[in-house]
Structures are given as C-alpha cells and as structure tokens.
C-alpha positions as CSV (number, residue, x, y, z in Angstrom):
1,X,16.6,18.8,-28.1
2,X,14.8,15.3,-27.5
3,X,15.1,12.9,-30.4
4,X,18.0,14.6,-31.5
5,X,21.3,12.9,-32.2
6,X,24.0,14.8,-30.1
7,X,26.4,11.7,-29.7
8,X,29.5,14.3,-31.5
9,X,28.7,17.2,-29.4
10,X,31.2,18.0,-26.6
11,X,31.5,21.0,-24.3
12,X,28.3,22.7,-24.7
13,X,26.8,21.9,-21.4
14,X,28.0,25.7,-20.9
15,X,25.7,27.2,-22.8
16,X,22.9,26.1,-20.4
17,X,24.4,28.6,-17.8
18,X,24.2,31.8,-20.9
19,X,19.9,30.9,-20.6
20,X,19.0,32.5,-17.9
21,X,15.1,32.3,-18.5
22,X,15.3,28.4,-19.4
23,X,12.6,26.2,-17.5
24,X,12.7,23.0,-19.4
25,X,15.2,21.0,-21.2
26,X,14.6,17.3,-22.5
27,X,17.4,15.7,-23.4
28,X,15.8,11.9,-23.5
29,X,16.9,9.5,-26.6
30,X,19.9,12.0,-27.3
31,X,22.4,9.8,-27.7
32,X,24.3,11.8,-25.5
33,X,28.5,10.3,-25.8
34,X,29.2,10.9,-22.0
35,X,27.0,11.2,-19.3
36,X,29.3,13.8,-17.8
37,X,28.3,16.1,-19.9
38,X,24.7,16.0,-18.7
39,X,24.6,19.4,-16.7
40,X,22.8,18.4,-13.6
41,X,25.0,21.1,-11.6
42,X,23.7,23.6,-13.4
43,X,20.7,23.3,-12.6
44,X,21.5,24.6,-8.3
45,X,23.8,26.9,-9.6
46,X,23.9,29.8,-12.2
47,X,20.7,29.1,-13.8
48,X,17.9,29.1,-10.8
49,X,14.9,29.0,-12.9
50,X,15.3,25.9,-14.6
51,X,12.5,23.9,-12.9
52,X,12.4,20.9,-15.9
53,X,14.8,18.6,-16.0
54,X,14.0,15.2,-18.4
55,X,17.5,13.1,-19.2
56,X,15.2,9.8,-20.1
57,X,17.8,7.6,-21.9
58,X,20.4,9.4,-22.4
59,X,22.8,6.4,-22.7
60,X,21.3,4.6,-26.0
61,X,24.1,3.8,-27.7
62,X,26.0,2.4,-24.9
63,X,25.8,-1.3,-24.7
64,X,27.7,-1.6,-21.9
65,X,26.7,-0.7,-17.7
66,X,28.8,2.2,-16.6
67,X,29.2,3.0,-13.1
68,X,28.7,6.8,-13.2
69,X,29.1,9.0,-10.2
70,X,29.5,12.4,-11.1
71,X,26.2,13.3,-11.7
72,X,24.9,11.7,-8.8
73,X,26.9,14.0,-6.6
74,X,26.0,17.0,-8.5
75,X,22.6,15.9,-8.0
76,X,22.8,16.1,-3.9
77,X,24.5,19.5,-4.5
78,X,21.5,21.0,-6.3
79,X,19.9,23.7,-3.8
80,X,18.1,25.4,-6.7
81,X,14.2,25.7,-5.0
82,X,13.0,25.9,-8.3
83,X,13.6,22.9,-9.3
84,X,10.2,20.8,-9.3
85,X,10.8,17.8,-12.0
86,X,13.4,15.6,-12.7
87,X,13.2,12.2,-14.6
88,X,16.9,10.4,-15.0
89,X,14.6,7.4,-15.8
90,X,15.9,4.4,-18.8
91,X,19.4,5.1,-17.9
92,X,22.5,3.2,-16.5
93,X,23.3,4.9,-13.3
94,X,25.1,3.1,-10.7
95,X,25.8,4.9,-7.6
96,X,24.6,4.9,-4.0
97,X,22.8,7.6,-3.2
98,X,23.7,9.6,-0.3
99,X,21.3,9.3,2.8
100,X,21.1,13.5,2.8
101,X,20.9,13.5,-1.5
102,X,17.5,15.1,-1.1
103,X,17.4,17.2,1.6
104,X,17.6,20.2,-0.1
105,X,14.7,19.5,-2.8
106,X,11.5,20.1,-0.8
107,X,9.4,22.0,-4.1
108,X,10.3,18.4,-5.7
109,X,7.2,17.0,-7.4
110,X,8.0,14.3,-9.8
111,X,11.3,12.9,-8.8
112,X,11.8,9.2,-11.7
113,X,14.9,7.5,-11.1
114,X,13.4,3.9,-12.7
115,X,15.1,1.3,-14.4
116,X,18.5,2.4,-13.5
117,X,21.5,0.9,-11.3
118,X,21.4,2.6,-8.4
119,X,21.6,0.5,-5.0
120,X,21.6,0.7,-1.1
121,X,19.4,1.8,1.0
122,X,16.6,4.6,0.4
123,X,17.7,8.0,1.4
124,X,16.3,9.2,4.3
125,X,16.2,12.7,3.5
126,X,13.2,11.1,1.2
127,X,11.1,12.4,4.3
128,X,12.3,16.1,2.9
129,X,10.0,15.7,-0.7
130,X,7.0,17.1,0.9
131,X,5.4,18.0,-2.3
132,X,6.3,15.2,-4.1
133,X,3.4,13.4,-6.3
134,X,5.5,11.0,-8.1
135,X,8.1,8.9,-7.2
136,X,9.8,6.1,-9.3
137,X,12.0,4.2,-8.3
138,X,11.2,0.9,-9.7
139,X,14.0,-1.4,-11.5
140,X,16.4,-0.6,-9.5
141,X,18.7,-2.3,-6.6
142,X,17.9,-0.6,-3.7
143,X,17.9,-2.5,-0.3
144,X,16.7,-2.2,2.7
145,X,14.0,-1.4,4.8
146,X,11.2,1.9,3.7
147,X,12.8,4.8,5.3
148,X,9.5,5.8,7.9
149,X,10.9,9.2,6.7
150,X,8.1,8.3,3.5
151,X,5.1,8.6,5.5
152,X,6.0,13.0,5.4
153,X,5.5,12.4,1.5
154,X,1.8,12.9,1.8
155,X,1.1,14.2,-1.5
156,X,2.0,11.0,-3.1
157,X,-0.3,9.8,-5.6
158,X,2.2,7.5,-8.2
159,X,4.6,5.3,-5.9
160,X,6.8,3.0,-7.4
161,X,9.4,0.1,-5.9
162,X,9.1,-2.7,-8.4
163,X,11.6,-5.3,-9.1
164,X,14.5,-4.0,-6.2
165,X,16.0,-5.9,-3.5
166,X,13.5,-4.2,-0.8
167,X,12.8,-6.1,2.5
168,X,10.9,-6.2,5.7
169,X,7.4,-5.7,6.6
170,X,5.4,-3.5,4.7
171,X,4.7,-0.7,7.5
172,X,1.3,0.4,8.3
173,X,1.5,3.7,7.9
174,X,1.6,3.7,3.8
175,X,-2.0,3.1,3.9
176,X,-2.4,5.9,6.5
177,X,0.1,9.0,5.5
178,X,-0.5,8.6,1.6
179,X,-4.3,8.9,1.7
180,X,-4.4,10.5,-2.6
181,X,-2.5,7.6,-3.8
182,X,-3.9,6.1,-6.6
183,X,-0.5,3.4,-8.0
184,X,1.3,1.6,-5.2
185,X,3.7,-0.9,-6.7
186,X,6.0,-2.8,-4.6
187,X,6.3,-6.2,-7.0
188,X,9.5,-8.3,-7.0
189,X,10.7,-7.4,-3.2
190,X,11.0,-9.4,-0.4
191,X,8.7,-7.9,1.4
192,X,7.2,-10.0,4.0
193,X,4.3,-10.7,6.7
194,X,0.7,-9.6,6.1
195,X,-1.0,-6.9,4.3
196,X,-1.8,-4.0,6.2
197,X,-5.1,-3.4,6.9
198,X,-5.0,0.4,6.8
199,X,-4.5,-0.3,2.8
200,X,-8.2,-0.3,2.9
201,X,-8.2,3.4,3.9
202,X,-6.9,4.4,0.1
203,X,-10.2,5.2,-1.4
204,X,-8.2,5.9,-4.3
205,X,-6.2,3.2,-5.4
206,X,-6.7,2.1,-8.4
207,X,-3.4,0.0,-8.9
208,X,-2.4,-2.6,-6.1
209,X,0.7,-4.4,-7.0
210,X,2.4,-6.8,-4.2
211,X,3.0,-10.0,-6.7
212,X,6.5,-11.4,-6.0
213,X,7.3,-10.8,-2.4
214,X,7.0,-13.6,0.6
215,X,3.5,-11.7,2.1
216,X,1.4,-14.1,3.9
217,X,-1.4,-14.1,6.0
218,X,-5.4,-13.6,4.8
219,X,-6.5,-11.4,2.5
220,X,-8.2,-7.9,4.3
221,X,-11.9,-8.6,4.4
222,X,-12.3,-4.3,4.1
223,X,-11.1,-4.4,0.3
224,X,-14.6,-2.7,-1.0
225,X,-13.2,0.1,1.3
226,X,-11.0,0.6,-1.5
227,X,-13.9,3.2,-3.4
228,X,-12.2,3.8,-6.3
229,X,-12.0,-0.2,-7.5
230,X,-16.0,-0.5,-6.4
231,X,-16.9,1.3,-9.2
232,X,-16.8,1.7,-13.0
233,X,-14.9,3.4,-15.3
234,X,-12.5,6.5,-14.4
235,X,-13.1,10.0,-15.2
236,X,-9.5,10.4,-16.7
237,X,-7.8,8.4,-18.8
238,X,-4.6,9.2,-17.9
239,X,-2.7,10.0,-14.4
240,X,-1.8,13.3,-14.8
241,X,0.0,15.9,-12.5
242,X,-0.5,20.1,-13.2
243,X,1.5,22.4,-10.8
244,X,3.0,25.8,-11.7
245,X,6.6,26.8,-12.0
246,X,6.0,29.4,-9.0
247,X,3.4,31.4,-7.3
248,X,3.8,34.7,-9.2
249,X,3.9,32.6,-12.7
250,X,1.0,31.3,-15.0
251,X,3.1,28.7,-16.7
252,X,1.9,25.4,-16.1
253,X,3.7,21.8,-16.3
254,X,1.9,19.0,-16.7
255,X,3.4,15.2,-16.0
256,X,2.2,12.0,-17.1
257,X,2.6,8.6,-15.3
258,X,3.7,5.5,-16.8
259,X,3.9,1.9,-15.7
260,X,4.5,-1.5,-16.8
261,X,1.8,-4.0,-16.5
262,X,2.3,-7.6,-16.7
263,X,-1.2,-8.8,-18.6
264,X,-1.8,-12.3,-19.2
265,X,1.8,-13.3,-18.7
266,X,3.6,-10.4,-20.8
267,X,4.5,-7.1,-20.0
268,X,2.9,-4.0,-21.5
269,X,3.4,0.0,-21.4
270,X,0.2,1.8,-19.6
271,X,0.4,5.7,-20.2
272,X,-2.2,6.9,-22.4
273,X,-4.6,4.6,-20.5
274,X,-2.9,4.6,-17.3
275,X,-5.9,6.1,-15.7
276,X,-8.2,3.3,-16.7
277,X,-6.3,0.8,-15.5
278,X,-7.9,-1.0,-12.1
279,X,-5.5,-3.9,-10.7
280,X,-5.2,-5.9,-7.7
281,X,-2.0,-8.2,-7.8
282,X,-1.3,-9.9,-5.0
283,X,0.3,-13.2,-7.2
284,X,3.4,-15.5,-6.3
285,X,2.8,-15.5,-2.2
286,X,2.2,-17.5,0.6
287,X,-1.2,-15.8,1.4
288,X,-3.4,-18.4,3.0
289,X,-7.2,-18.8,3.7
290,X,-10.6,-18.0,1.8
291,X,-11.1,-15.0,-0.4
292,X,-13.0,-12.1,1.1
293,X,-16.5,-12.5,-0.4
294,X,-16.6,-9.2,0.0
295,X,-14.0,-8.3,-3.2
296,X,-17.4,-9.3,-5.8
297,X,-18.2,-5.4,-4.4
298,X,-15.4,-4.0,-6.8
299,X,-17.0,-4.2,-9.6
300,X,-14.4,-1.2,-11.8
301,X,-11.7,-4.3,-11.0
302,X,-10.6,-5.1,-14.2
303,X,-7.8,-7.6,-13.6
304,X,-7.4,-9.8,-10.1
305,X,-4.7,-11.9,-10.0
306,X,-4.3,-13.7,-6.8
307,X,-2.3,-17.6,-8.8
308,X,0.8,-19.2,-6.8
309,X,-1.0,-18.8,-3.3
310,X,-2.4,-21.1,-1.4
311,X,-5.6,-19.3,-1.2
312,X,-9.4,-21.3,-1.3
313,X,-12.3,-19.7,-3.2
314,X,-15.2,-19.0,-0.8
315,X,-17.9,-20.8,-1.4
316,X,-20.7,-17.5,-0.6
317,X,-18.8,-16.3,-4.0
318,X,-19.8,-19.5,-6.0
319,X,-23.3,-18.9,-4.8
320,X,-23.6,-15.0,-4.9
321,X,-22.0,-15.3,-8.8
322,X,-24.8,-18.3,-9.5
323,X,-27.5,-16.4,-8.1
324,X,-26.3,-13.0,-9.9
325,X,-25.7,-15.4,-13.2
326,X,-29.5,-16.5,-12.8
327,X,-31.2,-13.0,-12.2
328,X,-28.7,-12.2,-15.3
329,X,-30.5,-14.5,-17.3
330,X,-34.1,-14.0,-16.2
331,X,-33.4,-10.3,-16.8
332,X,-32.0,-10.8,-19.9
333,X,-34.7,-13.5,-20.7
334,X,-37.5,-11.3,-19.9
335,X,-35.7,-7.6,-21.6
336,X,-35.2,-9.5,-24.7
337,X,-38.8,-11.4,-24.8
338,X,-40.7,-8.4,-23.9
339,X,-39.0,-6.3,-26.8
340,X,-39.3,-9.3,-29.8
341,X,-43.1,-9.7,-28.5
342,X,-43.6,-5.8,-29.1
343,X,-42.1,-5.5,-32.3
344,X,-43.6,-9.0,-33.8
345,X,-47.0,-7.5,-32.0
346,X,-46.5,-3.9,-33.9
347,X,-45.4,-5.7,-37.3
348,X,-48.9,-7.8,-37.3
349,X,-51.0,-5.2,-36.6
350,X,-50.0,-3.0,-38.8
351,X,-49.3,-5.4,-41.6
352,X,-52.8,-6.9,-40.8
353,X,-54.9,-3.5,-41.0
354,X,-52.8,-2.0,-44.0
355,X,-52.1,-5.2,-46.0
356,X,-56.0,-6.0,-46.1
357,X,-56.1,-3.0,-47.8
358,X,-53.8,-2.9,-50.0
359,X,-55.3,-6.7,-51.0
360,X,-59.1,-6.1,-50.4
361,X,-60.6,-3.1,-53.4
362,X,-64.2,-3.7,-51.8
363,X,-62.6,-3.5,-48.1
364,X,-60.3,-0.4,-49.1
365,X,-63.1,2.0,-50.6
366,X,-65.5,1.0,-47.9
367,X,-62.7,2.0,-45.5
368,X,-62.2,5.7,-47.3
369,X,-65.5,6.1,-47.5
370,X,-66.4,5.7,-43.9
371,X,-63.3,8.5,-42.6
372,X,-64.5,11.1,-45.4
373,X,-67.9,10.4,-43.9
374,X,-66.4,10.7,-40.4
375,X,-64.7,13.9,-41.4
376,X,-68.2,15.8,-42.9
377,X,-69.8,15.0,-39.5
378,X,-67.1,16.5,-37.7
379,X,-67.2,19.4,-39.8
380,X,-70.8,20.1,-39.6
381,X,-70.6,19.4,-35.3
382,X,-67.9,22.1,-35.0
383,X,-70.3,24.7,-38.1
C-alpha cells in the first residue's frame, strides 16, 4: 500500500491480524492521519510471520513534530522471532527508547530508525541484534556514550550515527568486532580523542565518515590497510543485504542501503551507487601533524576531505605526486609518439608504393608485369 493516500482511513489496522500468511507490508509515503494506527503490535502478536515491516514517512502531511509514544512501546513488546526488518526511518518519533527495547529481536537484520526524534542514550540491549547488518540511526538525538554492548553486533556491515548528540572516545573495539563493515558514519558528534588504530583492520570500509566531531591527534600511518579504498572500482554498485524469511523457506528479501553524502559542500542521496562510493572524511577537527604519505596507496579513494584541521601536507607526497606526474608524462609522451610515428610511417609507405602507381602508367605495367612473371615461375617450380 506504499504511495497510496490512506490519510481517511481509520480502524483497519485490524485487518492485518485476519492475514495470517503476510510477510511484508510498506506503508512509506501513506499519508497515514495518526500514527497510532500504525500496527507495530501486531506484528509480536497474532500474526507471527510478518517478518517486513517498512513505515518510511508515514507522517507527510504533518507539519508539525509530535511526540508519539505508543508505538515505541509496542515496539519493545514485539517478541515475534520472525521479525527480521524494520525501517520507521523519515518520520517524527520522539520517545526514549527503553534500555531493554531490543532485547527480544535477536533474528533482527536491518533495524533504520534515521531522521527521527528519538533521544537518550542507546539501548543497551543493542548488544542482543546479533544478526543485525544494518543499523541507522543517524539524525537523531541520542546521547551518550556507544553502549560496548555494539561490539556483539558483529555482522554489521551499514553503521550509522550521524548528526546526534553522541560523545566520548570512539572505543577501540569498532574497528576490531565489526570486521565486514563497509559504511561507518559517525559525523556531527562530539566525539573526541584520536582515531583508533584498529580502524585499519576494516579491510572493507569503503565509507569513513568522522567530520564534525572534536577528534584530534595524527592521522593512522596504517590507512592502506584499509584494502578496499587501495583499489579501484567495486564489484557492486549497490550495498545490498539478501537473507531468507526462515530456514525451511526459499523466499528471499533483499535490502538496500542509503546514505547522504555531503559533495562539494551540498548534500546528495547515494543508493543506486552507494556501492561505488569510496570516502574518507575526517573534516572540521583538531587533527594535528603531517599526512600519512602512505594514504597516495588508496588509489579506489574517490573523495578525501581532511579542510578545518590543522594538518601539514608531507612533503614525500609533493615529491612522490611530481615524480608519478613526470613518469605520467614520459609515458604518455612516449605511448602517444610511438603510435603517431606508426601510423604517419604506415600512411607513407603505402601511399608511396600505391600512389606511384596510380600516377606512373610506365611504372604500373612494368609492376604487373613482373608479379604475372613471378606467378608463371612459381607455377612451373611446383609442375
């Protein structure tokens, strides 16, 4: 029912619980009139197959915030173990979340609660999502130190804590318990002290955002650890997630990430292309010292920003690019002189053996002459 305008309907979240067999429902852009009627309880109760749930923007044609909390509590009721997806992204939710909301969701694998209004402090039961893949909880206003509970969410590959009110140092252990991640995005924080060392263990990272925080300190010299960013190109375009609804069934779900990018000063939507994407920001700190010249090793980078620090360019780099500008040129110098010498050198000698002739009667019956002479000898060797 997506796209569909239901802002007249009333009193049919009922009907969800006479669907026995239902798996999915999106309800996103629906224009929904109350939030209450979104029927997040059903979903642990009569109806234990439903393993989709996808509210995206339900609340369109509000203009105003509303501080819901209904849903939220139905939400930590849910004990329904088939439950794997839920996205309550785009909305305006404003509620605390309990520290035990989660702990009965453990066959969670995308779990999007971005660009809401929910605030305090991360659930711990967060530690419970042990097959979670994504988690998105960017544009929020949660506070508060990372729950260490995270580092049992090993499976994560999309992580997501942009623009919140998070503080403290960022622990060591994300680079060490998350070893598939590919997005880590912790921008607009105040997170603080150095970057973590261990982040070079995520041969996978693709995305690094830490712009906006207070992090200070040198940059790792073990970036081209980070495999994924040392080389070009991505086999898939997109960051995609397959799982089944259970083991005994051959339906598949498949889940694409999304994420905001801020490119050249504006903000755009990645999704399509997500996978593509190669970013390191580390932007608006007080990181100190040279730049690693060991960073000209990822070559797949496709945007570094590192402005509003108070870091100095290495002078090795300077050198290393000249050098590699050089060789460029002689290489490119030598390539394109080498193939303009053997065309110009095929063009004349053709020209010159046919265009004589073409010009010269004498010359050209002379020439015939001598290969119908050449071809009788031949022919009388082989008789």
């Amino acid at each position: 029912m997506s796209t569909v305008n239901l802002n007249k309907v009333y009193n049919w979240p009922h009907v969800v619980n006479k669907l026995p067999y239902l798996t999915s429902l999106f309800l996103y852009s629906s224009n929904l009139p109350n939030i209450f009627s979104v029927p997040l309880y059903y979903s642990g109760c009569s109806n234990p197959t439903l393993v989709l749930l996808n509210l995206i923007s339900l609340l369109t044609n509000f203009k105003n915030k509303l501080s819901c909390t209904g849903p939220i509590f139905s939400l930590c009721e849910v004990q329904n173990r088939n439950l794997y997806f839920l996205d309550l992204s785009n909305n305006q939710l404003s509620r605390r979340i309990p520290d035990s909301c989660w702990m009965h969701l453990e066959e969670f694998v995308i779990l999007n609660l971005a660009n809401n209004h929910f605030h305090g402090t991360i659930p711990s039961s967060v530690g419970f999502l042990h097959e979670i893949v994504t988690l998105d909880l960017g544009n929020n206003n949660f506070c508060g130190k990372l729950p260490s509970s995270l580092k049992n969410c090993t499976k994560l590959i999309f992580f997501n804590l942009n623009q919140n009110d998070l503080s403290g140092q960022i622990p060591m252990w994300l680079g060490i318990s998350h070893p598939n991640l590919v997005v880590l995005i912790l921008r607009s924080n105040y997170f603080y002290g150095a970057i973590p060392t261990h982040f070079c263990n995520l041969a996978h990272l693709q995305i690094l955002d830490l712009a906006l925080n207070q992090i200070s300190g040198s940059m790792p010299k073990c970036l081209n650890n980070l495999t994924a960013l040392t080389q070009k190109g991505s086999p898939n375009a997109t960051i995609t997630h397959y799982y089944t609804v259970n083991s005994k069934s051959l339906f598949y779900m498949l889940y694409a990430d999304h994420m905001f990018f801020m490119w050249k000063g504006k903000e755009h939507e990645y999704k399509n292309i997500l996978g593509l994407l190669k970013s390191i920001d580390l932007s608006s700190n007080n990181l100190t010292g040279r730049i690693p010249g060991e960073i000209v090793e990822l070559v797949g980078l496709v945007s570094l920003n590192l402005s509003r620090n108070q870091i100095a360019q290495n002078p090795a780099m300077n050198r290393s690019r000249e050098h590699a500008g050089m060789q460029d040129e002689r290489e490119g110098f030598i390539s394109i002189g080498f193939y303009v010498s053997a065309a110009l050198g095929f063009i004349a000698g053709f020209w010159g053996v046919v265009g004589t002739l073409v010009l010269n009667m004498a010359l050209r019956v002379a020439y015939f002459r001598f290969l119908n002479d050449f071809k009788d000898r031949l022919m009388w060797q082989y008789q």
